[in-house]
Each structure stands twice: as C-alpha cells, then as structure tokens.
C-alpha positions, -999 to +999 in steps of 0.1 A: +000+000+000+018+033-009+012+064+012-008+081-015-033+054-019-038+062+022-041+096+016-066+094-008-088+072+015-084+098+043-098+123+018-123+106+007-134+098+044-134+138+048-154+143+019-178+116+030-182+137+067-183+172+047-212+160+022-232+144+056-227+183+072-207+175+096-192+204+116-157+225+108-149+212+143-154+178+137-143+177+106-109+195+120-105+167+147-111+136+122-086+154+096-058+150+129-066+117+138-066+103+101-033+127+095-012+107+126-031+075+114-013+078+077+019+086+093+016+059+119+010+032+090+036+045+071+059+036+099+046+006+110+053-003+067+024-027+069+005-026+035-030-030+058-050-013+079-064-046+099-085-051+132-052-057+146-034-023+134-063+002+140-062-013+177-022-001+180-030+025+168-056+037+194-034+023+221-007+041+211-032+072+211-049+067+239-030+039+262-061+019+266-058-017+250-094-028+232-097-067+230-119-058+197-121-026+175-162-031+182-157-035+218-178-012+242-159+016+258-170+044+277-134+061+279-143+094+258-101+094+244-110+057+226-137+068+211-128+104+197-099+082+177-117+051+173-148+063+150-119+083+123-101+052+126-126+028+119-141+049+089-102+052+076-105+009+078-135+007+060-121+033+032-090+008+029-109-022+023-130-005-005-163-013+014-187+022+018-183+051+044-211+047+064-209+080+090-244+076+101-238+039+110-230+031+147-195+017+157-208-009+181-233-027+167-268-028+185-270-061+204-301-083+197-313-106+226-333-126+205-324-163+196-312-161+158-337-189+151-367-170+169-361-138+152-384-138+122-409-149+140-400-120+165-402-099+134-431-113+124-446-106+156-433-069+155-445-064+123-483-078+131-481-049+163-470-020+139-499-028+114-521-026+146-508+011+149-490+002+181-472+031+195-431+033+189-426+031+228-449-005+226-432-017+201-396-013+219-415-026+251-427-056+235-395-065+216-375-062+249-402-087+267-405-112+242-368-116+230-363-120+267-388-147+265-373-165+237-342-160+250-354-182+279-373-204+257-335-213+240-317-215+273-340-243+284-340-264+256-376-256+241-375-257+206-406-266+195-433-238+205-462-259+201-452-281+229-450-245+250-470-253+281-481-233+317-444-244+334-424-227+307-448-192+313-439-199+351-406-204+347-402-175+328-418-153+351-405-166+381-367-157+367-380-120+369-390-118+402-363-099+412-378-064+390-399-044+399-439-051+403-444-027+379-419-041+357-432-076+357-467-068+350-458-048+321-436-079+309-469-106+316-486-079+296-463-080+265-461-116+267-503-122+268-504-106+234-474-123+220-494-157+231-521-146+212-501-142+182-484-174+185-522-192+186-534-169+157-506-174+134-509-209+142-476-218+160-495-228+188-526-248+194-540-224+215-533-192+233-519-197+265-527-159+274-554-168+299-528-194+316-503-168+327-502-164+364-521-134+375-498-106+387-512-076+407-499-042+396-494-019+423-499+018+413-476+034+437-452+008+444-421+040+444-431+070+450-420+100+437-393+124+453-410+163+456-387+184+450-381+216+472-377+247+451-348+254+468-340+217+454-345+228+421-327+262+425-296+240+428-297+212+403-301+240+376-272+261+394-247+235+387-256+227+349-227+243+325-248+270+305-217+278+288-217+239+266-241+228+239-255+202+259-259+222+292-278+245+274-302+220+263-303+200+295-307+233+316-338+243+292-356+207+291-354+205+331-367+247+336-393+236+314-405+207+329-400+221+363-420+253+356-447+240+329-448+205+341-446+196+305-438+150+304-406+139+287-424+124+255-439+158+250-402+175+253-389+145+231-415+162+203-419+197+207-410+214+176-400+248+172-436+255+150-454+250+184-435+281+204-458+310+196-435+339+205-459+365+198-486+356+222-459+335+246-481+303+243-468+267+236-493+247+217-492+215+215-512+180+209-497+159+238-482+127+224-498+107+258-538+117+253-532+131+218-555+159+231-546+201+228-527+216+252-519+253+256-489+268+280-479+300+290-444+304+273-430+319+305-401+340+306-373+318+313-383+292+303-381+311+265-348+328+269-336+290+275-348+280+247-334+311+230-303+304+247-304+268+234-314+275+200-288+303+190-257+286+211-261+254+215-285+234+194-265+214+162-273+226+128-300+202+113-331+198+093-352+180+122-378+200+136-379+191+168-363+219+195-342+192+215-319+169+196-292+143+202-259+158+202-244+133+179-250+127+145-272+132+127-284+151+149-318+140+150-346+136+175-344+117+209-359+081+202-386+067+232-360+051+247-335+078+253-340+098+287-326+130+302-338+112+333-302+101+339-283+137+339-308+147+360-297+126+387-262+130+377-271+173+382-288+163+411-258+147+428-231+172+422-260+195+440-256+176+473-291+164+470-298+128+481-325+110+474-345+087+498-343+047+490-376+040+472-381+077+462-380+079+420-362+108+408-366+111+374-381+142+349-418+131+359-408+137+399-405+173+387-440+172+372-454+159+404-434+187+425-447+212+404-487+196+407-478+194+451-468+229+449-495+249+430-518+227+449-509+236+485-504+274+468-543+272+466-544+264+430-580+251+419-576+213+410-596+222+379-566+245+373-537+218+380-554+191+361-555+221+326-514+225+333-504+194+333-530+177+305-549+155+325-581+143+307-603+142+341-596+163+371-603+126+390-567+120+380-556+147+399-571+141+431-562+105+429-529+109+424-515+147+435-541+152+465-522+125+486-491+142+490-509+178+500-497+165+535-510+205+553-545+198+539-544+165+550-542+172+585-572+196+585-594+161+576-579+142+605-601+143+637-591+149+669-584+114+691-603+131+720-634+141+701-634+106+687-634+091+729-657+114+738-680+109+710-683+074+713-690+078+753-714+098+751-734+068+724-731+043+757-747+063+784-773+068+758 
C-alpha cells in the first residue's frame, strides 16, 4: 500500500463527513486523527490497515488496550480516535463510508432462530398502529422470553405449556412489580399471536399467572424549590448540551410539560408573539396550551442560538451526535438529571423515584398547597379528568391532610357519650 493510496482514502473519508454536514470542528479533529493515522502506518510499513493495526493505533493514542475494534468503551479518548479510525478501515478495504452507521453494533437478545418470527410478531403490532414506545416494550419482553425459551431447551413452540410461562416469570422476580406486570402484559399478546398465526394450538394468554400491579409501588421524590434552584445552578450553560439540559429541566420544572412531549416539541409550536406553547400531547393526543413563561423562553433562546446542532429535524431538542436528529422513546434525560442532582448535594431517599416526571409531580404538590384550583392543576399538566388529579397529587398535599384528621379526644368522647345513651 503506498502512502498516496492512504491519503486518498483519508480524503475521501473527509469528503464523505463534509457532504453528511458534519461540523468544521469535527471535521478539524477527524482530519488530525486520520493525519497521525497515515503517518503511523507508514511507519509501521504494513500494506494494511487490519483489526489488529487500528487497535495499535488507538493504544498508542490513547493507552487503553481494546480486545476488539467493536468493543464497548466508555473512555471518551478511545472513542474520539476510534470512530476516524474505523471509517479510515473501512475506506482501505474499499467497502462504503457509512458516517451515520454506529460503531458498536446494536445487540439483539433474541435467539437467531426466533427472530423472524420475533419480526413477524413486531411487524403484526406495527400494522395494529401500536405506538413506537410498545413496540420497543414488546421487543424487549418477548426476546427475553425467547431468549429463555432457548436456554431451556424448548425448541418446539407448540409443545409451549403453563411451566415454561412460570418459569419465565419466576426468573424475573427480582424487577420491579411494575416491571413484571408490564412484561406478563407483553407476553399475553405475544401468546395470542403465537395461537393466531398458528404456531401454537391455543393461546396460553389466559394461563399466565395473574400478577397484581401496584400503582404506587415508588413514590416520587417532591422536589423543594430550593431543590430545584440548585440542580439547575450547577448545569454548565456555557456547553451545547448544558444549554439543552438546563432548558428541558426549567421547562419541565416550571410548565410541568412529560418527557415524551419535550422528546417532540417542535419549534412551530412556540408562539412567540402571544408566549403560548401549543401542543397536541403525544400521551392523550389531546390540545394543550402553556404559557411560554419567561425563562423558560430565553432558555430555549439560549439553546437555539448557542447550543442546538445545525439540522433539518424540527424538533427543538436533539441528540448531540449525528445526525443530529430527534431523541428516540427510549433515550432519557432522566439520567443527567440525577447525575445534576448529585453534584447538588441532593440525596435522594431509598424508594423515592427521581426522574423528569418527579419534577412534574413537584410542580402539581406545589401549586396545589399554593391554593391552586384542581380544575386549574389538572388544565397545566394535561390531565383528561380532574379525578386524576385528586387520585394521584391530592395525597401528597400533607398540610390539607391534616385539617381532615379528627381529633383522638373528640373521637373518645363521641363514642362515650353513644353508651350512656
């Protein structure tokens, strides 16, 4: 391999990041780790660029040692020169410059000989207009269950009986209540799949053992605002993703606004003029209008101008990495939150949940014992019946509470008073 014909596959990986509209920045930094990459081949004189060479090369980068050049790593050095190097590989070999394509390849749980009928399955729950966030549910629970299915030695689904649904379910009793019942839920309709498409003699749905789903198994921490104050104190404003993180939290904090509807606010529902946000919310699929408070908008402002990555998606908040495009069901700001939370000082009670919705709640607790009007709460934060308000929120207005409890004495001398009568 001469130098030249290295050269020119390093260019062409350029032009392959250039025409995707990838940044100067990130062009800049690929163009260095592709320039020591050339001259470190040219020294090594090997006429390859193998598995083998690209990892010497990012342990002579980085000092960290991969077993595989598609290993996991979380070590931000290794992957800054892993994904120019593995591009420059793939550029060598003459195969296509995929930028968009992920270096570690997504792991699928599912048995290789189960998975087109796991398709299959998938497939029969998108053309029953299941939403996105089902369909990722009900992959996850029935891979797992196939996955089970395999490690047992079942083969043969027709000969699928009550002890393998048992079994199954028994290996999860370590998650959550919540958690399981979901999972028995997933698995019911896959059953009736299996019976309908005929891989089964019957449905086996009605055989699962029942499972009780407790509403409030965790409940959820209520913030202080004080609490709040502090997590978005500590958020660097000054970095792209700060600046989104800092405006998804305010906004969810202050407008009570759920983490799907964040995922799909686009910048066509922020109504500057009359400081509304309009939205249909992607839970209820029903209207909602917000007041666009103040800083909650010159966060978004913030965001938009500084921090948000150049791209054609219409969604306000996007993933950071490319392409850039909108968060998927499964990705969660819920994490950073914590991660905010703790360089805060806060601590969080065992059993208390801590996530983006905790904020929702907090917000519901404190216009409540402010005097709000359930009627009022139940508009802000897009409840379809103000019962769902009181059944959930009302519990946790602890100073109202107390003005229902009666008083011990009144309750002895009440019930005196019956037996001399």
């Amino acid at each position: 391999m001469e130098e030249a014909d290295v050269r020119s596959a390093a260019g062409r990986v350029a032009a392959v990041l250039r025409e995707a509209g990838r940044a100067e920045s990130t062009l800049r930094h690929y163009q260095a780790v592709l320039d020591r990459f050339v001259v470190f081949l040219a020294e090594r004189e090997t006429d390859s660029a193998s598995e083998q060479v690209c990892l010497d090369f990012i342990a002579n980068q980085t000092g960290v040692r991969l077993g595989s050049l598609r290993e996991s790593a979380t070590d931000s050095d290794v992957q800054a020169v892993r994904r120019p190097v593995v591009l420059m590989a793939d550029a060598l070999a003459g195969r296509a410059v995929e930028v968009d394509r992920s270096v570690i390849p997504a792991k699928d749980n599912c048995p290789v000989r189960f998975r087109p009928l796991r398709d299959d399955y998938l497939a029969s729950c998108n053309r029953r207009h299941n939403a996105e966030a089902t369909v990722v549910a009900k992959d996850k629970a029935v891979s797992r269950f196939l996955a089970y299915l395999e490690e047992v030695g079942v083969g043969d689904l027709a000969a699928l009986d009550v002890r393998d649904l048992s079994g199954f379910l028994l290996r999860q009793r370590r998650l959550r209540r919540k958690t399981i019942a979901s999972m028995r839920s997933c698995l019911a309709d896959f059953l009736d799949f299996l019976a309908s498409a005929g891989r089964t003699p019957c449905s086996l749905a009605d055989r699962l053992p029942p499972q009780k789903h407790v509403r409030h198994e965790s409940e959820p921490h209520l913030w202080s605002a004080d609490e709040v104050r502090r997590t978005l104190a500590v958020i660097d404003r000054q970095s792209a993703t700060g600046k989104r993180d800092y405006a998804m939290i305010l906004a969810t904090a202050r407008l009570g606004l759920r983490i799907s509807d964040l995922r799909h606010l686009e910048l066509g529902d922020l109504d500057w003029r009359s400081k509304q946000i309009r939205i249909v919310q992607h839970k209820t699929g029903r209207p909602l209008s917000l007041p666009l408070l103040d800083d909650v908008g010159w966060a978004v402002i913030d965001y938009v101008r500084g921090g948000r990555p150049g791209t054609a998606c219409p969604k306000v908040f996007v993933k950071h990495r490319y392409p850039f495009d909108t968060f998927g069901c499964a990705s969660s700001i819920a994490s950073r939150l914590w991660r905010y939370a703790a360089r805060a000082g806060i601590d969080f009670p065992p059993g208390e949940v801590c996530g983006m919705h905790s904020l929702r709640g907090a917000l519901a607790v404190a216009m409540i014992g402010n005097g709000a009007p359930i009627a009022v709460v139940s508009a802000v934060l897009g409840h379809t019946s103000v019962d769902t308000t009181q059944a959930y929120y009302l519990r946790f207005d602890t100073e109202r509470l107390r003005h229902c409890a009666l008083d011990v004495e009144d309750l002895i001398d009440g019930s005196r008073g019956v037996r001399d009568e």
